[in-house]
N, C-alpha and C positions, 0 to 999 in steps of 0.2 A: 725750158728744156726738161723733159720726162726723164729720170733718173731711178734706179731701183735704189735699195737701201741702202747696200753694200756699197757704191758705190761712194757714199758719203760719211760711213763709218765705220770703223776697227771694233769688233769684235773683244769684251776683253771678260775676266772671268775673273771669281773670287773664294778661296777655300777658308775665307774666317769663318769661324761659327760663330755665334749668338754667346754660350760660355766662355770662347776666347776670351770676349775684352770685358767679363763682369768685373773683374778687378782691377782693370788697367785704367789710366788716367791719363790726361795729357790738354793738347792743345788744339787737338785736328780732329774734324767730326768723321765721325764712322754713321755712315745712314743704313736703314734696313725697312722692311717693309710697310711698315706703319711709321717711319720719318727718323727722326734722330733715334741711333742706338744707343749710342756713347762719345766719350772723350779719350782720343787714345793718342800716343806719344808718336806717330809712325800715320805718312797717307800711300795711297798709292798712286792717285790722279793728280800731275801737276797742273793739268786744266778742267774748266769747267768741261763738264759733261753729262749724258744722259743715261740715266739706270731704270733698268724694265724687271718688274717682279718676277721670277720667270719660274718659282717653284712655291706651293702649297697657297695660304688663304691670298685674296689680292693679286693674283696672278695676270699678268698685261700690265698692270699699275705702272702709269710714267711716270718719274721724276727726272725735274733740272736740280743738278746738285755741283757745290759751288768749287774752286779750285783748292786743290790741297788738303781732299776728301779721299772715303774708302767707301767700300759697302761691302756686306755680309754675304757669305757664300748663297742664298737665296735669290739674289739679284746680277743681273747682267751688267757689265759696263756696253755702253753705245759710244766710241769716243770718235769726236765729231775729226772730219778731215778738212783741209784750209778752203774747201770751197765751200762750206757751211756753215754757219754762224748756229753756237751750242743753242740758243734759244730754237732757233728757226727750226732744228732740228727735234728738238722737244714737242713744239707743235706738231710736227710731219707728222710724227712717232704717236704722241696720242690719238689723233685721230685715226689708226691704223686700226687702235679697237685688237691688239694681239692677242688677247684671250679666246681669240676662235680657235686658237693654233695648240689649244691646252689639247696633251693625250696625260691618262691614268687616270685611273677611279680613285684607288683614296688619296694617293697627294698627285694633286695636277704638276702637268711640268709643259713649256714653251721651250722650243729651243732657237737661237737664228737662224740655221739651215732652212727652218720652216716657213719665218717671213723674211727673211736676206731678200727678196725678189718682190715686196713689194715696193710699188710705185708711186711718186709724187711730183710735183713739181719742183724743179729747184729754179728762181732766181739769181740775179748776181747781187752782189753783199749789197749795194744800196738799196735796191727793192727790198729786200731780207730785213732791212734794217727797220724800213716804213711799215712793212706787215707784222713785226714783233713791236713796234709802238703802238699802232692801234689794236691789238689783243693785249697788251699790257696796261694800256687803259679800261681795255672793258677786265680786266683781271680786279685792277685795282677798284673800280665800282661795287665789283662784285665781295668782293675783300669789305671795304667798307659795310656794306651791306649785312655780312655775316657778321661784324662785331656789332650792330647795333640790336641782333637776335642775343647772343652772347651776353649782352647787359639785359637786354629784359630780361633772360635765363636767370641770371645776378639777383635781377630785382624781384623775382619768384622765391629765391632761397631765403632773399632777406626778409621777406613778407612774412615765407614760413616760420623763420627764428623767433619772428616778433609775437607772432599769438601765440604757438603752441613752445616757444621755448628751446632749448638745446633736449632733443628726445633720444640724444646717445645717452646724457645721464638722467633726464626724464625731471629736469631742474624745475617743473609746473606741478610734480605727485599726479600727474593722469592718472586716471586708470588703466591698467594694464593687465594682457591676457596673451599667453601663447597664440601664435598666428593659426598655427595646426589647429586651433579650437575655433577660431573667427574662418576660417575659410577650408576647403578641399585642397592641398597640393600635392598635384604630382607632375612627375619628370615626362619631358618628352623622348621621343625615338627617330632612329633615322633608318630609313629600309635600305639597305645594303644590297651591290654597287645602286645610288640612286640614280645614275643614267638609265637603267632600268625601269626605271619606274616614273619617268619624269612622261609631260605630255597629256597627262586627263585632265580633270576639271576639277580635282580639289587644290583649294589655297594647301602649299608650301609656303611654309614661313619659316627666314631667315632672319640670322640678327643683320644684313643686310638690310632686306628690307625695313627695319625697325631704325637704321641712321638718318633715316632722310625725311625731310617736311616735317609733318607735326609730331612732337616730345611729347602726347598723351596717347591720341588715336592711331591704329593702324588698319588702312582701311583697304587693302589691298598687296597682293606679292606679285613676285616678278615671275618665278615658277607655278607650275600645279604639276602633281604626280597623278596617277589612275588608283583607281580603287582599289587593286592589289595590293600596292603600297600602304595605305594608310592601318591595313593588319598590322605592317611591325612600326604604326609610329605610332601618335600621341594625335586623336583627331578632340580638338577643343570647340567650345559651344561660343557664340557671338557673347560679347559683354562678360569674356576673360580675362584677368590680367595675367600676361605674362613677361617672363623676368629672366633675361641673361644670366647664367648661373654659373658661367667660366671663363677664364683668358680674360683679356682685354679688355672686352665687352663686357663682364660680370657688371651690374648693374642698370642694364640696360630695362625698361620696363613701358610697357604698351597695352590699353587695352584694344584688345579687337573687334572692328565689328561685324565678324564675320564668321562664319563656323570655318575650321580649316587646321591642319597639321600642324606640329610642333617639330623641332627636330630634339636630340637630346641635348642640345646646349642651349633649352629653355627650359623652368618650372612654370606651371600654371596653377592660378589660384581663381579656383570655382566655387559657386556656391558662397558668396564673400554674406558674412553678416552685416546685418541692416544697420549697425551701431557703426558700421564703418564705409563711409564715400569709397567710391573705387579710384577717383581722380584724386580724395586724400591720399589715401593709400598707396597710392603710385607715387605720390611726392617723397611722404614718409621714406617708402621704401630707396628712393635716390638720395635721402639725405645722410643714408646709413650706408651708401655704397661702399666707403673706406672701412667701417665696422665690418662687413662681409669678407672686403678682402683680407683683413686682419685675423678675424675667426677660420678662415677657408683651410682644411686641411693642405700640409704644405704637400710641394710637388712641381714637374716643370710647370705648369700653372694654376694659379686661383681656381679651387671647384667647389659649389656647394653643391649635399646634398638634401634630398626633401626630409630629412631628421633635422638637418643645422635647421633649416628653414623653418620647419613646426614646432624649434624649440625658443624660436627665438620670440621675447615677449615685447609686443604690441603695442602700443598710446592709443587709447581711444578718448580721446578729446569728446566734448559735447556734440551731436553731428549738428547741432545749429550753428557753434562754431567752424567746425567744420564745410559747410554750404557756403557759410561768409566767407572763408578762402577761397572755392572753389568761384566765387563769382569773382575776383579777383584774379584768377588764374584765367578764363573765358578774357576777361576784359585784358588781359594784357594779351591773351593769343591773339584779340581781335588788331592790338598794334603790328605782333610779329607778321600776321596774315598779311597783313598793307605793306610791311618790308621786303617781305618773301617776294615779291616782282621778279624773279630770274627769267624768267622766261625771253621778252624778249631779250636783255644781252645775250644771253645764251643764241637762240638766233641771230645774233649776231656775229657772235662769237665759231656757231657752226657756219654761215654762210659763207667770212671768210676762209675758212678751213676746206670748204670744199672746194671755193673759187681759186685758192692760190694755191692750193698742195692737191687736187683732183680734177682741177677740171681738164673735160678732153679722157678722162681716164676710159678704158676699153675692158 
């Protein structure tokens, strides 16, 4: 039976902010954009249910979130009705892809008026029940899968410790030099409203782009802007490294290989001296992620600027040392590469999605 959305969920809405609950404690989770917020004394959902991001970064974002929960005024509640089972409904919902539905330039915003109306299949609870088991299987595959990336991540940090040491207090006497002296950095730019500007042929890069697949290289973005654009950004040279420099992400680090834009929630380091690997370098600089955000001028979030950055002093190990990690770090991506298999579950994963909640769709 073809059903629009409305039809199978209550609409429900949330005015906590984020400062609310920094103080507050308790028993019952409070989720927000990026997953757990907090612990707070007070739910508002006595059943499971589903919340859509529906304003600024992450926006469409689904989650299932479990009974006797809240979320933060950035997200929507989706509260499922007795002919839907919350799971089933989470699927419907993700696949809907509602980030088309974003209007505003600098904070996005979805509202339900705008997908209330779209359409899927609905089953009756026993079917519902068989198509949420076998996508909770290939879930759980895939779950597995991602911790055994996770532990080789592990086994990279520990490999680091071991030769060059703990380099927050530098407990080996490396030598050391301001960064500012070993390499060029400067901050990226973002050309303003970028809908404007979106649509040519240069790499646009996001710290998006920089979450997924390979933890060294980034060899490709999802966007390009036109050449008007990249006047008010930051156009960087192939065999860059750049470096999340705020929020969340602050320590995120990638080199590229590609010439392409920056926005300004990256530093770029050019020009990098020969006494230092770019793939050391990049490890380095992840091992000090918590060091940055502890130095970060305070504020509603973590931000470095290219002064912290140029002041901050260096390890430069032997680079023959150095190279001996670095073939260590190859040899273990060559394991993560043979884990990384998503693809086909994933095809799996969509062809149900389209067969039991699309097909027949007009």
């Amino acid at each position: 039976m073809r059903v629009k959305l409305e039809d199978v969920c209550e609409r429900g809405s949330s005015n906590i902010k984020q400062s609310d609950i920094i103080k507050m404690s308790g028993n019952y989770s409070i989720y927000g954009a990026s997953g757990l917020a907090g612990k707070v004394n007070f739910y508002h959902q006595e059943q499971p249910y589903v919340a859509v991001v529906k304003d600024g970064a992450g926006i469409g974002r689904t989650t299932l979130n479990p009974a006797k929960s809240s979320v933060i005024g950035t997200m929507q509640y989706l509260i499922p009705k007795k002919n839907v089972l919350p799971e089933y409904l989470f699927y419907a919902v993700s696949y809907m892809h509602l980030e088309k539905y974003y209007t505003g330039a600098t904070i996005p915003h979805i509202y339900f008026k705008d997908y209330k109306n779209e359409e899927f299949n609905l089953d009756n609870i026993e079917k519902q029940l068989e198509i949420i088991d076998v996508l909770g299987r290939c879930k759980k595959v895939i779950e597995a899968r991602k911790q055994e990336l996770v532990e080789l991540d592990s086994l990279t940090k520990a490999r680091f410790v071991e030769v060059f040491g703990d380099i927050n207090i530098n407990d080996k006497n490396w030598e050391c030099e301001f960064l500012g002296n070993l390499c060029t950095i400067v901050r990226g730019g973002s050309p303003r409203p970028i809908e404007k500007f979106l649509g040519g042929d240069v790499p646009w890069i996001k710290i998006g782009d920089a979450t997924e697949a390979d933890n060294i290289y980034l060899s490709s973005t999802k966007e390009h802007i036109i050449k008007e654009g990249v006047k008010n950004s930051r156009l960087v040279k192939e065999g860059s490294l750049i470096f999340a420099n705020c929020g969340v992400s602050l320590g995120f680090a990638r080199i590229i290989t590609f010439d392409g834009c920056i926005h300004d929630g990256w530093l770029a380091m050019e020009d990098i001296d020969k006494r230092l690997d770019k793939v050391f370098l990049l490890q380095a600089l992840n091992q000090m992620t918590e060091h940055f955000r502890a130095i970060a001028p305070a504020g509603t979030q973590p931000n470095l600027n290219t002064a912290i950055m140029k002041a901050y002093k260096q390890v430069i190990p032997p680079i023959e040392l150095q190279k001996e990690f670095i073939r260590f770090v190859h040899q273990v991506n060559k394991s993560k590469f043979d884990t990384m298999t998503f693809a086909p579950i994933y095809a799996i994963i969509n062809l149900y999605l389209h067969t039991y909640f699309y097909q027949g769709r007009r």
